[in-house]
VEXZAPA-747418 format. One record per residue (C-alpha): residue in three letters; x, y, z. Coordinates in steps of 0.02 Angstrom, whole numbers, plus 32768, in hexadecimal, padded with zeros to 4 digits. Last residue first. Layout:
N
ALAXYZ
...
//
This chain:
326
UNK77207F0680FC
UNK77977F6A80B8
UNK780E7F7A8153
UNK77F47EC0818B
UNK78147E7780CA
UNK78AA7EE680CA
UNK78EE7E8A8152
UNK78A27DD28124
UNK79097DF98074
UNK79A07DF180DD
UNK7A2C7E8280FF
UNK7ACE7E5D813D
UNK7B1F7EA980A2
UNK7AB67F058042
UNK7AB87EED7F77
UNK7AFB7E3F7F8C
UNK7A897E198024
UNK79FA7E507FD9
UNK79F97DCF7F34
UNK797B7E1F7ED7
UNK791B7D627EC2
UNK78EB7D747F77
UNK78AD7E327F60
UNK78307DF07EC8
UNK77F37D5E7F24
UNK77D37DB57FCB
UNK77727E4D7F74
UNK77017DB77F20
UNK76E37D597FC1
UNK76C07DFD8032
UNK76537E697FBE
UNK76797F1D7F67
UNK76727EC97EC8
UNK77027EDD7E58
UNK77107F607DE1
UNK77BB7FB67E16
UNK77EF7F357E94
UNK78897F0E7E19
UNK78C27FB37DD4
UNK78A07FEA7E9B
UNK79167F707ED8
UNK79B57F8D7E68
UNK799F80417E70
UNK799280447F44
UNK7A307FC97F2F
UNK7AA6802A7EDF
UNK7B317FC27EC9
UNK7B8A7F717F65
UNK7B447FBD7FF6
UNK7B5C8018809C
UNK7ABF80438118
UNK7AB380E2815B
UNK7A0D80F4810A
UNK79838114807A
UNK792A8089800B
UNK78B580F37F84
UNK782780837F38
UNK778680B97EA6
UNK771180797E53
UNK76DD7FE07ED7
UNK76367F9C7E96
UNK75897FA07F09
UNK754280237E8B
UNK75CE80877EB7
UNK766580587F35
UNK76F880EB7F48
UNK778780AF7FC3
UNK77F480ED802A
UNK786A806A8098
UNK78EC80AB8114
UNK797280478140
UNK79D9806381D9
UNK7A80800181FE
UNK7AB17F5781B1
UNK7AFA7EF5822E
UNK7A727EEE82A6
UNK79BD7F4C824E
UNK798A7FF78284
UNK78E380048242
UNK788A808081C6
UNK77DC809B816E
UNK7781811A80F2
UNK76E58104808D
UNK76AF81887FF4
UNK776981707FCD
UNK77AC82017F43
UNK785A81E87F8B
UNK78AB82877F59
UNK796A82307F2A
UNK79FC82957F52
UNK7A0C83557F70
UNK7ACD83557F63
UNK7ACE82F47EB5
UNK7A4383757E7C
UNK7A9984007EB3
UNK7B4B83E57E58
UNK7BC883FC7EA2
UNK7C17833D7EB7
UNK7C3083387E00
UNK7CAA83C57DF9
UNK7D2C83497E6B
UNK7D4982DC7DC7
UNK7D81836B7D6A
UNK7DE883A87DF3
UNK7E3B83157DF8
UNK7E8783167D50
UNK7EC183B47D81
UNK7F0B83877E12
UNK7F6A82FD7DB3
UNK7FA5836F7D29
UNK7FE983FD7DC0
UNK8056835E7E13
UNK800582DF7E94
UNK80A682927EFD
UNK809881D77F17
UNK810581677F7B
UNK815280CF7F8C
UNK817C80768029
UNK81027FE3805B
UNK80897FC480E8
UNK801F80748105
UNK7FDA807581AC
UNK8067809B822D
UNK80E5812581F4
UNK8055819E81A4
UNK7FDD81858243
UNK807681B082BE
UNK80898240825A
UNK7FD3825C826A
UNK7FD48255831E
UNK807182BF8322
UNK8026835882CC
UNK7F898348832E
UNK7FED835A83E8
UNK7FE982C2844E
UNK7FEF82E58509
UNK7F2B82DF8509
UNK7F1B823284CF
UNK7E7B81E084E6
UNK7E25829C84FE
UNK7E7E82BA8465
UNK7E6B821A8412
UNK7DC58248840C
UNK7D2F81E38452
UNK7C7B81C1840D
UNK7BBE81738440
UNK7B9E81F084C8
UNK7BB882948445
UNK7B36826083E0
UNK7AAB825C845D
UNK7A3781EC84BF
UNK7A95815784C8
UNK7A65808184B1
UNK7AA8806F841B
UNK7A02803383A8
UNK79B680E38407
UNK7A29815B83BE
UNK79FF80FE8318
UNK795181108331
UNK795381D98371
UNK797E81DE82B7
UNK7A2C823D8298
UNK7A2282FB82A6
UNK7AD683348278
UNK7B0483FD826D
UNK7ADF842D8326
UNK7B25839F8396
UNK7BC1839F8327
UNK7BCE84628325
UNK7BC1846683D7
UNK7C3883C48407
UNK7CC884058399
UNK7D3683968374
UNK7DDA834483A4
UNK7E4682AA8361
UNK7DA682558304
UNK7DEC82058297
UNK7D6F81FF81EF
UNK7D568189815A
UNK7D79813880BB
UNK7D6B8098806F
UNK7D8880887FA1
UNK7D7E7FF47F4B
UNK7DB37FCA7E8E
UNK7D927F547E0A
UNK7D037FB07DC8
UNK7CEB801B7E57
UNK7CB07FEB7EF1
UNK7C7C80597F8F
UNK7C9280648048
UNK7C7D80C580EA
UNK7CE880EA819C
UNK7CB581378245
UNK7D56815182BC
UNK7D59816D835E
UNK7CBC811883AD
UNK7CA980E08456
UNK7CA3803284B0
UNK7D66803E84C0
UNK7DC1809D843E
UNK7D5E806B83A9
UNK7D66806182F6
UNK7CC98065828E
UNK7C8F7FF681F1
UNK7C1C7F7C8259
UNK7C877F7882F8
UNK7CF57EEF832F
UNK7D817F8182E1
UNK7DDE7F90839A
UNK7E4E800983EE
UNK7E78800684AC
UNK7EFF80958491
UNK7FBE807084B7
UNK800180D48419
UNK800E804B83BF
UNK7F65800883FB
UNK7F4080A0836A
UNK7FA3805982DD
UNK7F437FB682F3
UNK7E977FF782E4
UNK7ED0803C825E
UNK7F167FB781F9
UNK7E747F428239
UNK7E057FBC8205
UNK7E467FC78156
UNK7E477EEE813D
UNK7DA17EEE818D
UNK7D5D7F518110
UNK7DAD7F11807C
UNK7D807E6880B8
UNK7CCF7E8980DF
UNK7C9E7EF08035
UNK7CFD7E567FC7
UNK7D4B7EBF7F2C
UNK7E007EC87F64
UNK7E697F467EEB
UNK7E897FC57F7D
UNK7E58808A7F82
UNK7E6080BC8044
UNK7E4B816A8079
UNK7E5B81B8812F
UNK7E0982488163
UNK7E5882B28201
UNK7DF2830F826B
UNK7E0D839982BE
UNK7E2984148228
UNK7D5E83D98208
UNK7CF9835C81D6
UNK7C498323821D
UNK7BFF82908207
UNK7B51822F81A2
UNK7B4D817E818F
UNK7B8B80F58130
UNK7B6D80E08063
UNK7BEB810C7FF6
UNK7BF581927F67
UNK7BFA82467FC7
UNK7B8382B97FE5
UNK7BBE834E8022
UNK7B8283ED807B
UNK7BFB847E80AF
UNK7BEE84CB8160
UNK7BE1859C8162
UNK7B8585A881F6
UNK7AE385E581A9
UNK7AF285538126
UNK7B0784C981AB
UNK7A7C85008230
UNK7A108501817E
UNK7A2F845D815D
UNK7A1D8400820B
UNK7A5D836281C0
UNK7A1282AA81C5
UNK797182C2818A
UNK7980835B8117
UNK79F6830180B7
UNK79AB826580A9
UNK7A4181DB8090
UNK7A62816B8016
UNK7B1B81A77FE8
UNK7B4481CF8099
UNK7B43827480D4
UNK7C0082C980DC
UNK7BDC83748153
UNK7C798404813C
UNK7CE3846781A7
UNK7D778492814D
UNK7DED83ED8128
UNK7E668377813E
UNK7ECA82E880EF
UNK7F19824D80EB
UNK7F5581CB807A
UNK7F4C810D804E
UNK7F6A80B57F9C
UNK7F5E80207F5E
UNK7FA57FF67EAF
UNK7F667F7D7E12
UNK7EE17FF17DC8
UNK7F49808E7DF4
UNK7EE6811F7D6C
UNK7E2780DB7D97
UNK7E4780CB7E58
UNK7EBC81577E62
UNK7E3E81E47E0E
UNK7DAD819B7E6E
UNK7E0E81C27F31
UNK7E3F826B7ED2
UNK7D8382897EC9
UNK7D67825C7F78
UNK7DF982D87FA6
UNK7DC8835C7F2F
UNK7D0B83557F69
UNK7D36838E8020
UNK7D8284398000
UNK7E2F84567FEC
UNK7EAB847F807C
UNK7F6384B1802A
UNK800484628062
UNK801B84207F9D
UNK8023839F7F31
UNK7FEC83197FA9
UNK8041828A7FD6
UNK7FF581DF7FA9
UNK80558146800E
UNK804480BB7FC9
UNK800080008000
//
């Protein structure tokens, strides 16, 4: 695994660095690469996510906090010059070995520095029974990316304020707010300045010794790529057009909400939103095949068991969805 080092000292916004993530998959077929890197305050929402239910939008705007969707699945966090983001691009296509392979490396790196660190989490690191790092996931042709946050500090206000998860998920662990259910390496660590915790990071979780440097063609090559993130329609999402709305917090899979449009006693319409992580898009795959069917148990059943759930979702069966729609 390589080492990517940037071209430059300068902060760019959020997009660049998932777009750069795209740019080394596609151009390094064969090569796995880790790097680093920071940013101004900005919310990532998971690619099927509802805006406007997991972020306090307007909070966001009139504090001047930056809204992106990125391309995995996973949950909603915070980023800001207190956290650091880690990225991941590897040529292994299976969801649970890539992801346990990542969280394992960094989990690692941070018993290194005498902290009670463990990945037995779903696609988090913890220190503990608390949450440091939150990390997502998604395949390219031949390629998979993970990336996701270290929480070395943060700032508990404009946390608390910008994310609204479900009072559901809060539930599903037990705590009342989003501040219960995480640590920081800071309060872990307070001796250990930021500078050195991410030197230690850079000297601990990539394995091999070579090195890459963007230059000014790569950047702009990546800048191409990063345009896509902009524009409003990607950020807004799907507008599930569901005349009947359920959720439920499901182990190992996270929460999936299910909106659906039946006419005439025919489903016409399905959305799937959540924190969950997937394979392909899975609310697409689902909907071109309920689409038509009749909104009845037996015939709903057949059509979701022949969609083959668990490959879309992993962890999730077609008695799950079956409990959500029905």
């Amino acid at each position: 695994m390589d080492l990517v080092l940037p071209y430059d000292d300068t902060v760019k916004p959020l997009p660049f660095y998932l777009a750069e993530e795209e740019w080394l998959a596609r151009r390094f077929p064969h090569r796995d690469f880790f790097f680093i890197w920071q940013v101004e305050p900005t919310v990532i929402i998971g690619r099927n996510q509802l805006l406007d239910s997991e972020v306090n939008v307007r909070y966001c705007r009139e504090n001047g906090i930056r809204l992106v969707r990125r391309k995995s699945g996973g949950g909603a966090v915070l980023a800001d010059m207190n956290n650091i983001m880690f990225s991941y691009i590897t040529s292994s296509s299976d969801v649970a070995t890539t992801f346990s392979g990542y969280t394992s490396m960094v989990a690692r790196s941070l018993r290194l520095l005498g902290l009670d660190a463990s990945d037995n989490s779903r696609n988090d690191v913890l220190i503990g029974d608390r949450k440091v790092s939150g990390n997502s996931y998604y395949h390219m042709p031949g390629r998979s990316i993970v990336h996701g946050t270290m929480l070395y500090d943060f700032d508990e206000e404009m946390m608390s304020n910008a994310l609204t998860p479900p009072s559901l998920k809060l539930r599903s662990h037990g705590v009342t707010s989003v501040r219960s259910r995480v640590t920081t390496i800071r309060e872990q660590l307070p001796d250990l300045s930021l500078a050195e915790f991410k030197k230690h990071i850079l000297a601990t979780i990539p394995d091999g010794t070579d090195t890459l440097t963007l230059s000014t063609e790569d950047v702009k090559e990546i800048e191409a790529i990063e345009r896509e993130y902009y524009r409003p329609e990607w950020l807004a999402g799907k507008n599930p057009k569901g005349s009947l709305c359920a959720t439920s917090r499901i182990d190992g899979v996270g929460t999936v909400t299910v909106h659906l449009m039946v006419s005439h006693g025919v489903v016409r319409d399905v959305t799937i939103s959540g924190d969950y992580l997937e394979t392909a898009d899975a609310s697409s795959v689902v909907s071109s095949r309920l689409v038509g069917t009749p909104y009845e148990r037996d015939s709903i059943e057949s059509v979701l068991n022949a969609a083959d759930l668990p490959g879309l979702i992993p962890g999730l069966s077609t008695k799950d969805l079956m409990n959500i729609i029905i």
